[in-house]
N, C-alpha and C positions, 0 to 999 in steps of 0.2 A: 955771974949774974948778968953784967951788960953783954955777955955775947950772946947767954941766951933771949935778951931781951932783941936783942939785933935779928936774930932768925926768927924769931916769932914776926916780926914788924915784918921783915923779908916775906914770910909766909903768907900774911895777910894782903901785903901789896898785890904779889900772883894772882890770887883770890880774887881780890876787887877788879885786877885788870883782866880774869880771865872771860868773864863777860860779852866784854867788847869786844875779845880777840874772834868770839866766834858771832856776833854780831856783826863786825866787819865783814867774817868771811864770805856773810850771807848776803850781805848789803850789794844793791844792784852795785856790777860795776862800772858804768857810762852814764850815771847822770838819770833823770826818769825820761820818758817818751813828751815830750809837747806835744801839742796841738797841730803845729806843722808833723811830728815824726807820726802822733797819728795817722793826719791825712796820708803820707807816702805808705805804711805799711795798708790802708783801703786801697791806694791803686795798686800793689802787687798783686793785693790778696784777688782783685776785679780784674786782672791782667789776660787771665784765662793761660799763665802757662802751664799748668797741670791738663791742659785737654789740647793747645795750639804750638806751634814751633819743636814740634815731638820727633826725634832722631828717627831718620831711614825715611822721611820724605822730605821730598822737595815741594820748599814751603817760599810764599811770597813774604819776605821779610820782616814787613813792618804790621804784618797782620799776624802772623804765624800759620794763616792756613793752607793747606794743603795745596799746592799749585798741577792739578789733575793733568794739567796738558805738558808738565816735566814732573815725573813719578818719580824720577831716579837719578843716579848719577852725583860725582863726588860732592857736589851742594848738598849734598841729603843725609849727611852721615849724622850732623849734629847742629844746633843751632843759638849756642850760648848769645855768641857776640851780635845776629841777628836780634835776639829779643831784649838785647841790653840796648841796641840801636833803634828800636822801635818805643822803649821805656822813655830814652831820650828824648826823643821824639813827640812825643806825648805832652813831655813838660816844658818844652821850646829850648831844649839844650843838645848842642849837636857833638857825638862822639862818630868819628870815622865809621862809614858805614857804604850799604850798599845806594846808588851804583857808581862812590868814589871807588868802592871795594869792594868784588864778589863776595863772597858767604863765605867761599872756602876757603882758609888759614885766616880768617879775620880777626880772632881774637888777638894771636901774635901782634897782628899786624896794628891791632890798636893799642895793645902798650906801647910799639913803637912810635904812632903819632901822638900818645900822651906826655912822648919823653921831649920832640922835637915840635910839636902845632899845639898839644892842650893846653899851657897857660894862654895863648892866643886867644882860644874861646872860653875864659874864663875855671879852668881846669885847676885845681892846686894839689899837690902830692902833701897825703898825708904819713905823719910821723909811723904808725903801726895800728896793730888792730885796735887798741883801746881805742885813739884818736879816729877810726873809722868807728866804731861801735856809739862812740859819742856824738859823731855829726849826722848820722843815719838817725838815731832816736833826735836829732834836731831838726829834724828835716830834708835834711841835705841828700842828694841822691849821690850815693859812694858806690864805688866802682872796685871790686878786688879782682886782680886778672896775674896772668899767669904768663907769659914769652916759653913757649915749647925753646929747648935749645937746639932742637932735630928742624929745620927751617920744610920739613917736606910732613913733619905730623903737628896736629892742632894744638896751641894752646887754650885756656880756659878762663871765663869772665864769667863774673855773677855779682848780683847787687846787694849789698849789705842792708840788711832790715833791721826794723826797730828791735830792739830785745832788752830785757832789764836782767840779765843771767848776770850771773855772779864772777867776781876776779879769776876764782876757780874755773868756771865753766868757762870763760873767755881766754884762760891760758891753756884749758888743756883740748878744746874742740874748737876754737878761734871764734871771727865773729858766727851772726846770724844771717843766713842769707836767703836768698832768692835765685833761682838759677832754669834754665834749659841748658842742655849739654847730654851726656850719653843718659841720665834719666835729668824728670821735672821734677822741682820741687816746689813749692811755697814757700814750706816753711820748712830749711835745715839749717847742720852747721857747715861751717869751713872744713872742718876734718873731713866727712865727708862729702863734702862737695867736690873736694882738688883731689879726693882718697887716687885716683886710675894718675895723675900727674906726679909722679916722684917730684921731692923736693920742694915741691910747691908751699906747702903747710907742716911745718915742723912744731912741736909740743913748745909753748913758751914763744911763739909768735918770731919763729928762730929760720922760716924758710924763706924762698922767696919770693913771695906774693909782693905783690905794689897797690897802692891801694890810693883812689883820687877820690875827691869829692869836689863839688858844683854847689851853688843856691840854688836854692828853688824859689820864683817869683808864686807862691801858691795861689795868689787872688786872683792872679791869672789862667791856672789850671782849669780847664772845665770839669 
């Protein structure tokens, strides 16, 4: 009689805790969006890189438009690290850009000076995607970028956006981001964003992306 009173008790514990186990699941997992992580998902979403900084032209950096008097030529292939430097930009925070550094291999080249210059201007390397998915809905302008190992083909940078997706969705498609590079998006994930970069984004936040984040003085944003 007491063991069956034991599994009955057992039985009902599961019960009560089964609940929460799927309200958990559901449950955003970085925290809700503030007021600052609002305002940064309105400048992506007003960024214009769905129509500006578009692969196969040669585009003037900080604007992303089309530069008519150089159509072509290896500047032209792609334009991630450009539009992340022009984002920067925007918000009075300087990440390696042009004319310290052409357009071409520039993302590479800006993990490189986030590893040796970015705490200088105020740069901090974050833990993993949670801790990026968390500062980006705080406002913080977070940076996930990629070092090609091939030093002669492009690596890959995109900015982390606000998103309230669940533990689920942030382990198995990583953060939310914002991106130029072989296509534009607004609004995607990490899986595919880094999809054409082997290695980059592994299931469980297991590859090697690097991932920084900055303050944002917002009062001072126009």
């Amino acid at each position: 009689m007491l063991f069956r009173l034991c599994a009955l008790a057992a039985v009902a514990t599961l019960l009560a805790l089964a609940p929460w186990g799927k309200a958990s699941a559901a449950a955003p997992c970085c925290g809700p969006i503030t007021e600052d992580g609002q305002r940064l998902t309105e400048l992506l979403n007003g960024a214009g890189v769905d129509h500006l900084w578009l692969a196969g032209h040669h585009i003037a950096w900080n604007t992303g438009e089309p530069d008519h008097d150089r159509p072509d030529g290896r500047e032209a292939q792609s334009h991630c690290s450009a539009f992340v430097g022009a984002v920067a930009e925007r918000l009075g925070l300087y990440v390696l850009r042009p004319p310290q550094h052409a357009q071409e291999l520039l993302a590479s080249a800006q993990v490189r000076w986030m590893a040796s210059e970015g705490p200088n201007f105020g740069w901090r390397v974050l833990g993993g995607a949670l801790e990026a998915q968390r500062a980006a809905n705080q406002g913080d302008l977070v940076l996930e970028a990629f070092a090609s190992p091939d030093p002669r083909r492009p690596g890959h940078i995109a900015i982390v956006r606000p998103s309230e997706k669940t533990i689920a969705e942030l382990d198995r498609d990583g953060p939310e981001e914002t991106q130029a590079g072989s296509f534009n998006a607004l609004d995607t994930t990490t899986a595919l964003g880094f999809r054409l970069h082997r290695g980059a984004w592994r299931r469980g936040d297991a590859g090697g992306l690097r991932y920084y984040g900055h303050g944002v003085d917002w009062s001072a944003v126009k």
